[in-house]
N, CA, C and O of each residue as an XYZ file, in Angstrom:
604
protein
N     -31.194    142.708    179.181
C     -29.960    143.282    179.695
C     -30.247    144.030    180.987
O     -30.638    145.197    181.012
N     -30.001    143.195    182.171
C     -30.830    143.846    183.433
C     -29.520    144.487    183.744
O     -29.833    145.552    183.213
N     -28.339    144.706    184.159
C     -27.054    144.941    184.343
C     -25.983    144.847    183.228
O     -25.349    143.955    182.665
N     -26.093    146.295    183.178
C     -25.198    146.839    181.903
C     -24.090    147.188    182.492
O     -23.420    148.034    181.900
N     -23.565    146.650    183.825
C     -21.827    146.695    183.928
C     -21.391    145.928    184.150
O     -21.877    145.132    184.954
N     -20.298    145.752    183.595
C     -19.600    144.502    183.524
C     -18.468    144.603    183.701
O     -18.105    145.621    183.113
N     -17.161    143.848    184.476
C     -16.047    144.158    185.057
C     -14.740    143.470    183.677
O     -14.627    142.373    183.130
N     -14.162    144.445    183.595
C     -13.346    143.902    182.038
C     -12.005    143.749    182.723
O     -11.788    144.215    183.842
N     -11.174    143.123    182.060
C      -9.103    142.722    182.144
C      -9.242    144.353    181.949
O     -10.141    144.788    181.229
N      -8.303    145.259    182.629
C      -7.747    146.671    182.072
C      -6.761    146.084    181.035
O      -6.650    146.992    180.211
N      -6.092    145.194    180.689
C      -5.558    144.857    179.703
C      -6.339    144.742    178.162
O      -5.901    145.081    177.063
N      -7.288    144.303    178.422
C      -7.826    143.797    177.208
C      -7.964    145.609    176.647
O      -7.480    146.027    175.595
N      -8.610    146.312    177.491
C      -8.748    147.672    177.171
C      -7.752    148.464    176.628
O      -7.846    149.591    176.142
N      -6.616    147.620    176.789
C      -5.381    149.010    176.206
C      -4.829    149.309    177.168
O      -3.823    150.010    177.057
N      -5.185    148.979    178.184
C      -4.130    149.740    179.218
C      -2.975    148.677    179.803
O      -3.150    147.468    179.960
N      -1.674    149.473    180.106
C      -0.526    148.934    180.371
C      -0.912    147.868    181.140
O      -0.362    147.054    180.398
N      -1.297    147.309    181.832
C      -1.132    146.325    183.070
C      -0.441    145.104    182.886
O       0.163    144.702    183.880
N      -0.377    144.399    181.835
C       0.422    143.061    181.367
C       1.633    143.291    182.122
O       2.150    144.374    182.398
N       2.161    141.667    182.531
C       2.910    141.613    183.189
C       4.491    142.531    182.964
O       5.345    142.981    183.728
N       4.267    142.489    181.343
C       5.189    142.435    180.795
C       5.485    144.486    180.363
O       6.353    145.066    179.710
N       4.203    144.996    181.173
C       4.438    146.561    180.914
C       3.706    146.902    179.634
O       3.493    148.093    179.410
N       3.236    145.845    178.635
C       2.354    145.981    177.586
C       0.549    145.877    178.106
O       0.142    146.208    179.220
N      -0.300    145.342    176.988
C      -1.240    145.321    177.087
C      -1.872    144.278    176.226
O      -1.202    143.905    175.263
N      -3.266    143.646    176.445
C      -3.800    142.908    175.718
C      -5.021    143.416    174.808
O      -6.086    142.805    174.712
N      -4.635    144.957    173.969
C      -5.769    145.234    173.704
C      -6.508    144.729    172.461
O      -5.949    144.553    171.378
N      -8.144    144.452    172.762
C      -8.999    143.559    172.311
C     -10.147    144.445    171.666
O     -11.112    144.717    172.380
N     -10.110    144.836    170.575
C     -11.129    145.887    169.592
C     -12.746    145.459    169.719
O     -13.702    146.107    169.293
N     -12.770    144.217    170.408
C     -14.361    143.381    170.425
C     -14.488    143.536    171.680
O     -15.462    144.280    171.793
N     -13.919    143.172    173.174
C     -14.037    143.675    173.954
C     -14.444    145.818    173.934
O     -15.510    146.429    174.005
N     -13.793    146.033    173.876
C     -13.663    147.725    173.067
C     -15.267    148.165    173.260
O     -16.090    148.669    174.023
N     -15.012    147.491    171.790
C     -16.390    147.768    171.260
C     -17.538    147.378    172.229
O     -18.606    147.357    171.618
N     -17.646    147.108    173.355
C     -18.614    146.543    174.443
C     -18.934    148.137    175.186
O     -19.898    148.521    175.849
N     -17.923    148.701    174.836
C     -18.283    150.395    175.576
C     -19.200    151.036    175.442
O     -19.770    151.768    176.251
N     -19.635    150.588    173.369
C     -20.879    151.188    173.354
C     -22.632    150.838    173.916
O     -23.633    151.552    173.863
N     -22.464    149.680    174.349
C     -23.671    149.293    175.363
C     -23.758    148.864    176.468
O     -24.767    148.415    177.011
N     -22.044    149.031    177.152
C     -22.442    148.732    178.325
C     -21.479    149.449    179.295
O     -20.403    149.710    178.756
N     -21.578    149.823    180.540
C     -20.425    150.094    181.169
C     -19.197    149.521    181.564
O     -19.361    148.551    182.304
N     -18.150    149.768    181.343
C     -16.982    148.570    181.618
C     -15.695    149.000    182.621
O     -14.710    149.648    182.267
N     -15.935    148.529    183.807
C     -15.188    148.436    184.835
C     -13.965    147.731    184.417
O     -14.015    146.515    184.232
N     -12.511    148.604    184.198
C     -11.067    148.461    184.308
C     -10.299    147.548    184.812
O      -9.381    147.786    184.028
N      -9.900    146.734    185.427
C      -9.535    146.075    186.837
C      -8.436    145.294    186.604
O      -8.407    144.309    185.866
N      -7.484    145.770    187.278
C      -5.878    144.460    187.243
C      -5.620    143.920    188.479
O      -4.797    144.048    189.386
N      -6.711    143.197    188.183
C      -6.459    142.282    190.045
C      -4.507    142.191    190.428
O      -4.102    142.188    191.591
N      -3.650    142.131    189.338
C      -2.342    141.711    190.133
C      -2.183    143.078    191.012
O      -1.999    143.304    192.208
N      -2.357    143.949    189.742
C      -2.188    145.637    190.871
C      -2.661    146.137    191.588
O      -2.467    147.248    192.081
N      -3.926    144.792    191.900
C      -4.817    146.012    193.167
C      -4.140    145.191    194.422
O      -4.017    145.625    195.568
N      -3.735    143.917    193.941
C      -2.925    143.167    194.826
C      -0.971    142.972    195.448
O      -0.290    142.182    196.103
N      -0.778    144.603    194.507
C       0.040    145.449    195.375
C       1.398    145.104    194.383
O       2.524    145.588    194.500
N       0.945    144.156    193.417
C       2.143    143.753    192.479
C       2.704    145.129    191.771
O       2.116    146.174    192.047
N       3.737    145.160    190.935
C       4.194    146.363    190.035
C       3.790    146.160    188.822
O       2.970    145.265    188.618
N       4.266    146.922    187.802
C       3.710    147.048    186.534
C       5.482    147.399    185.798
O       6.062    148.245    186.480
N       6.106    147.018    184.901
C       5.830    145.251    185.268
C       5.915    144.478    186.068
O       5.473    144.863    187.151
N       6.267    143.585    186.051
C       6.156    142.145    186.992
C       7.182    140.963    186.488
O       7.157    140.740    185.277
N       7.938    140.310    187.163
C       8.018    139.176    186.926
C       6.992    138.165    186.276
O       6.230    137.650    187.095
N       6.832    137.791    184.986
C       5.749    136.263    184.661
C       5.413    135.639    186.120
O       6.208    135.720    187.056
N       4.373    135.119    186.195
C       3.836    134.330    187.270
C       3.072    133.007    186.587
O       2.903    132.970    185.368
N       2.631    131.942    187.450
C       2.004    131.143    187.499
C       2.022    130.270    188.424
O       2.874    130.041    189.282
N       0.436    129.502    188.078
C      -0.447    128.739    189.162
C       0.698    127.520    189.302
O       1.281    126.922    188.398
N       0.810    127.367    190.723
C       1.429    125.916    190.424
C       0.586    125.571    192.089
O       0.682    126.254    193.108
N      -0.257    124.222    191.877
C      -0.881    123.742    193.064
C      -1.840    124.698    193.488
O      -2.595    125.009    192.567
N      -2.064    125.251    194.522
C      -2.884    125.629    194.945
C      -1.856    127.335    195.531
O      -2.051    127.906    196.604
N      -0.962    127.722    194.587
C      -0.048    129.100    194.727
C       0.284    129.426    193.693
O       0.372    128.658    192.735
N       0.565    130.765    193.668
C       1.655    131.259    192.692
C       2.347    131.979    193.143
O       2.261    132.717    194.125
N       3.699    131.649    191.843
C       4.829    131.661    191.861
C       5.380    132.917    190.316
O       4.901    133.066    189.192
N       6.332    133.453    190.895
C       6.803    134.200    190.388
C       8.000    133.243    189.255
O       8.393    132.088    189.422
N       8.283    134.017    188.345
C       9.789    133.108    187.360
C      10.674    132.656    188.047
O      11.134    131.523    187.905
N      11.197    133.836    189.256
C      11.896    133.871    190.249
C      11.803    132.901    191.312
O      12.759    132.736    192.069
N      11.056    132.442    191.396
C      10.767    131.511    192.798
C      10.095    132.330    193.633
O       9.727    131.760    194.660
N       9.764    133.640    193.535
C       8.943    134.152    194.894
C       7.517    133.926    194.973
O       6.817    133.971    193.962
N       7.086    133.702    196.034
C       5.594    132.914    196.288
C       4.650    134.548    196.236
O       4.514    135.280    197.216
N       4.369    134.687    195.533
C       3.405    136.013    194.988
C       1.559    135.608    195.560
O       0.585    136.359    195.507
N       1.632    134.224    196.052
C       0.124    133.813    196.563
C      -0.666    135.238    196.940
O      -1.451    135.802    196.177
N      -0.365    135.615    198.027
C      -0.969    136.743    198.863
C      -1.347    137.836    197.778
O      -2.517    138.219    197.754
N      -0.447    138.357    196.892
C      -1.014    139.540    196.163
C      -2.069    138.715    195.300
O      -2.927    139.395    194.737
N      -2.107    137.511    195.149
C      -3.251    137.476    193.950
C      -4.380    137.260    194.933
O      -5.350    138.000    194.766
N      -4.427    136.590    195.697
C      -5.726    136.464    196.491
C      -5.873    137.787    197.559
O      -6.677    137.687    198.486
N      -5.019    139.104    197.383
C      -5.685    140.121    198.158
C      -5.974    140.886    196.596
O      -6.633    141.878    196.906
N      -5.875    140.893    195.742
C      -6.016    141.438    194.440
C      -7.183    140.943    193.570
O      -7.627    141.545    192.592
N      -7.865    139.117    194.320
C      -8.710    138.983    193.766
C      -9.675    139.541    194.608
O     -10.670    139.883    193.968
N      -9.763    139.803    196.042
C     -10.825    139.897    196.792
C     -10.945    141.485    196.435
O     -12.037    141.932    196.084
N     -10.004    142.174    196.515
C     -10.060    143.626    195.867
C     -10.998    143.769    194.681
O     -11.899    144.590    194.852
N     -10.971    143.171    193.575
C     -11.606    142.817    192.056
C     -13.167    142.391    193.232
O     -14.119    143.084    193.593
N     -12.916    141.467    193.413
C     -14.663    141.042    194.256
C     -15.430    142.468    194.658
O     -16.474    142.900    194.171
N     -14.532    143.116    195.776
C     -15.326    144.238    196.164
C     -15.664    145.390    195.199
O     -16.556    146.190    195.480
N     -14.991    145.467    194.123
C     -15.559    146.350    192.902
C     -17.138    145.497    192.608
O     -18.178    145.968    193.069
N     -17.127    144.428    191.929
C     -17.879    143.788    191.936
C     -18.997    143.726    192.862
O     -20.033    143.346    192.317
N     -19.085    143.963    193.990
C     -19.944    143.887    194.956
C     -20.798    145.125    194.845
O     -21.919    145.317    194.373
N     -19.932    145.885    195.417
C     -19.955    147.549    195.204
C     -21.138    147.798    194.275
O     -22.228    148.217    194.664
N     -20.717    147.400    192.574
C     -21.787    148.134    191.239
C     -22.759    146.675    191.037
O     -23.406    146.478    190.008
N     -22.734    145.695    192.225
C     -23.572    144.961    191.961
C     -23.259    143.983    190.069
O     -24.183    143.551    189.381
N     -21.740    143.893    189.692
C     -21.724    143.153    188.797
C     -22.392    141.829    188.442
O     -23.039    141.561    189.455
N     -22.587    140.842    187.540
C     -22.542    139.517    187.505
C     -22.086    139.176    186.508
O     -22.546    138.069    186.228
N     -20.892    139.784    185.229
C     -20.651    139.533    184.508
C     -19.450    140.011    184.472
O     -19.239    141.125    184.950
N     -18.511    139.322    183.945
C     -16.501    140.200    184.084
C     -15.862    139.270    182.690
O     -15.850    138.055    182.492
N     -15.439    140.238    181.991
C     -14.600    139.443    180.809
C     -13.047    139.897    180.975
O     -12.484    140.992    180.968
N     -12.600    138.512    181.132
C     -11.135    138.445    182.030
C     -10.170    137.646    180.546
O     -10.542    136.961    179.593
N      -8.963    138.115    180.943
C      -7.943    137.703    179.810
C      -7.379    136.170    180.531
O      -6.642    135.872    181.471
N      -8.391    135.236    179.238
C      -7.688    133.989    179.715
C      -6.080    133.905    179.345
O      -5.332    134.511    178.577
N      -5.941    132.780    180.344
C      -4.578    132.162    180.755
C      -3.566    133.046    181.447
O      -2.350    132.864    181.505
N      -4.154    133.869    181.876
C      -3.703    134.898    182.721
C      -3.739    133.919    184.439
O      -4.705    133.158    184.476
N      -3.031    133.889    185.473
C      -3.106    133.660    186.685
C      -3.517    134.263    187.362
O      -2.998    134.313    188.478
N      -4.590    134.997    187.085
C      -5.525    136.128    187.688
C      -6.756    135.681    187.142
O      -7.535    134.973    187.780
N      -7.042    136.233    185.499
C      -8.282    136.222    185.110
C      -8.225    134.878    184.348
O      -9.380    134.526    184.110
N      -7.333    134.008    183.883
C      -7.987    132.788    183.318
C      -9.425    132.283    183.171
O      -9.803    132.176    184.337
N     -10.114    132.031    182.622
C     -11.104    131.704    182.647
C     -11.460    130.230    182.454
O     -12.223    129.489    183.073
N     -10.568    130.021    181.270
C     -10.494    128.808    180.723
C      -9.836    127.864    181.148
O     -10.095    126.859    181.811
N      -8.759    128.383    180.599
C      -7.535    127.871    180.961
C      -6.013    128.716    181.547
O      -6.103    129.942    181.612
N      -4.843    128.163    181.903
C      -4.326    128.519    182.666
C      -2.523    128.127    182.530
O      -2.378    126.975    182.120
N      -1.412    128.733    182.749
C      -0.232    127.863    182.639
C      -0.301    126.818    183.743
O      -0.866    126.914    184.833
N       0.349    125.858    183.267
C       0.716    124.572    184.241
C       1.733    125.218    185.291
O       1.914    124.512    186.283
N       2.386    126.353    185.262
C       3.040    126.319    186.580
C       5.137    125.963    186.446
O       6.110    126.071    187.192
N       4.875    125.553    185.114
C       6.168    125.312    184.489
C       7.238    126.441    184.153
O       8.437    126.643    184.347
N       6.106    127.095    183.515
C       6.976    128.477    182.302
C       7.249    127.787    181.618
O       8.282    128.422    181.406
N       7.339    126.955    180.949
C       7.399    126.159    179.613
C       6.379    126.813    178.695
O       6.791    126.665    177.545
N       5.296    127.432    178.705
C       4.503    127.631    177.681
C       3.594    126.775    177.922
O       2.507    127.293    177.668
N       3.453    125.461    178.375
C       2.396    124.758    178.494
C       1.143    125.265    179.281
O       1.292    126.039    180.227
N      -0.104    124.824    178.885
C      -1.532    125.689    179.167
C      -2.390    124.279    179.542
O      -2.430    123.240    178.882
N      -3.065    124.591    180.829
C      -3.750    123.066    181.040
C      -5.506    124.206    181.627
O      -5.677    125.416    181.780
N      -6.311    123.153    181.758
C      -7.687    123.723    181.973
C      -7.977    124.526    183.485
O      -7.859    123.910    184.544
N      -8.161    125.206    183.461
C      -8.535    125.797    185.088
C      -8.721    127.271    184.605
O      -8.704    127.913    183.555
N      -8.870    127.419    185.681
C      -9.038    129.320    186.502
C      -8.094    129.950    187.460
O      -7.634    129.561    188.534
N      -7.946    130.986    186.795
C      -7.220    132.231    187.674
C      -8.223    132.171    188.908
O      -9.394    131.823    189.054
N      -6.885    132.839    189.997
C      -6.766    133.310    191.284
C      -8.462    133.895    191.070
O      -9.374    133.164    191.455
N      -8.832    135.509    190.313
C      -9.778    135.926    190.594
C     -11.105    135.574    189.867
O     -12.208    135.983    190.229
N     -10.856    134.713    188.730
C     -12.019    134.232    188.061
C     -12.592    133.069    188.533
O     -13.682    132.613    188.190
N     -11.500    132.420    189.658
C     -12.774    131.192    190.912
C     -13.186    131.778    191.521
O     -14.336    131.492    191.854
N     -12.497    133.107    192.145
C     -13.022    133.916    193.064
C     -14.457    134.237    192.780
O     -15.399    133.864    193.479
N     -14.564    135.159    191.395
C     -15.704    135.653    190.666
C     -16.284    134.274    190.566
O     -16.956    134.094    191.581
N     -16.310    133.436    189.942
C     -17.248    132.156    189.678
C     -17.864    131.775    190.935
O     -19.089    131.718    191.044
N     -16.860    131.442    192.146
C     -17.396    131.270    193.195
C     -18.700    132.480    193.970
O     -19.465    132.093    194.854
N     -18.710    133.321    193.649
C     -19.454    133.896    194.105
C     -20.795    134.833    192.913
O     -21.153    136.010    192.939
N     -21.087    134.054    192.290
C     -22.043    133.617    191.671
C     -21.583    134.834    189.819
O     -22.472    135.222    189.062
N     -20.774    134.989    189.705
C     -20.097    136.392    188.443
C     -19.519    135.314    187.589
O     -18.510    134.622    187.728
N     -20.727    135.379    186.377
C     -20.199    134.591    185.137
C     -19.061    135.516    184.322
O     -19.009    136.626    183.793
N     -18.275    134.488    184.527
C     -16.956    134.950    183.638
C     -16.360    134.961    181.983
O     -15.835    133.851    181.907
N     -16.265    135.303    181.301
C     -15.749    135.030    179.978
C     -14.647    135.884    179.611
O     -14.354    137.030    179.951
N     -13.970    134.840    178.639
C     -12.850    135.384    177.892
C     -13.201    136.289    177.245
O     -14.359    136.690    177.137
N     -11.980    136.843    176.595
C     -12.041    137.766    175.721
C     -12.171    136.657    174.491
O     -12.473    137.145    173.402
N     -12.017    135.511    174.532
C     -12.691    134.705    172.863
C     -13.867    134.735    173.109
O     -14.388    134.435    172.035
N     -14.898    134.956    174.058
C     -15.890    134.255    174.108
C     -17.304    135.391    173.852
O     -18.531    135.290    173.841
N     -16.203    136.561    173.654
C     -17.763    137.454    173.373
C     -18.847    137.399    172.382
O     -19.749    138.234    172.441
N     -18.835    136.437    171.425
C     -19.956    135.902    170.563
C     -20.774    135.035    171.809
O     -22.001    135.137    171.788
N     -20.304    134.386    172.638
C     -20.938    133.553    173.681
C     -21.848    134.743    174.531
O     -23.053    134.865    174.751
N     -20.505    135.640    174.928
C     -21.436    136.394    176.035
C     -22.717    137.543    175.062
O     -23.888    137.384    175.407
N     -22.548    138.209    174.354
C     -23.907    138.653    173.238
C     -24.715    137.471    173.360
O     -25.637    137.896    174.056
N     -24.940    136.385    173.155
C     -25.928    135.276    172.788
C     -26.040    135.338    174.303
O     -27.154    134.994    174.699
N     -25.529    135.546    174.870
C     -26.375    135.185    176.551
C     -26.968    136.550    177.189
O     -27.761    136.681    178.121
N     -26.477    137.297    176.573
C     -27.121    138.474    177.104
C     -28.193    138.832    175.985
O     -28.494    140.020    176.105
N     -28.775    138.308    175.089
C     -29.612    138.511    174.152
C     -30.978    137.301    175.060
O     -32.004    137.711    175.603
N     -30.625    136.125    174.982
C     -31.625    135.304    176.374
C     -32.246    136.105    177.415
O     -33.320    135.757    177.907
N     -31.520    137.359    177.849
C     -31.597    138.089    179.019
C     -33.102    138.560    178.994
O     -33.547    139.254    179.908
């Protein structure tokens, strides 16, 4: 365990940020407090969005608000925001709330609002991937323990 901080969804933590003025809080994520440090982060809000928000999603290479408004710019100044935290404490690890249009990891909405979910990545988890910050869900923390036990 060479780097014990790791950049978390502020959702998964309990805190308000969901689009919807709620939260995604995650008791296994949580529980990561006791061995490691865990950086907060709502890429939509550092990217100037409100709390709540209109639902969003990826459609093509943008997103889009329920509304029709092209919200692109706040997620990609909200992911590069999330990057420079990252830079900053020297992260390489961030557990992001999939199917989110931010932190997806996995997967992602199609862009519909139908509910339908197809494979890809959020705005800031290509960001993070692209620049070398392994990402995981909040399902995947049996994955991330087994990889940080390799360490």
């Amino acid at each position: 365990m060479k780097n014990k901080i790791i950049i978390v969804s502020a959702c998964l933590l309990g805190l308000n940020t969901k689009y919807n003025g709620g939260n995604n809080e995650n008791r296994d994520v949580i529980a990561l407090s006791k061995r490691y440090i865990l950086i907060p982060l709502c890429p939509e809000q550092l990217g100037g969005l409100p709390t709540p928000r209109p639902p969003s999603e990826i459609k093509g290479n943008s997103v889009f608000g329920i509304n029709g408004s092209d919200l692109t710019t706040n997620f990609l100044r909200g992911a590069e925001e999330a990057l420079k935290f990252a830079k900053l404490y020297n992260v390489k690890k961030a557990i992001l709330k999939d199917g989110s249009p931010s932190c997806g990891s996995n997967y992602i909405y199609d862009g519909t609002f139908t509910g339908k979910k197809i494979e890809g990545s959020g705005i800031t988890a290509a960001l993070f991937k692209r620049n070398n910050i392994k990402v995981y869900s909040e399902k995947e923390i049996g994955k991330f323990l087994a990889d940080e036990e390799k360490e």
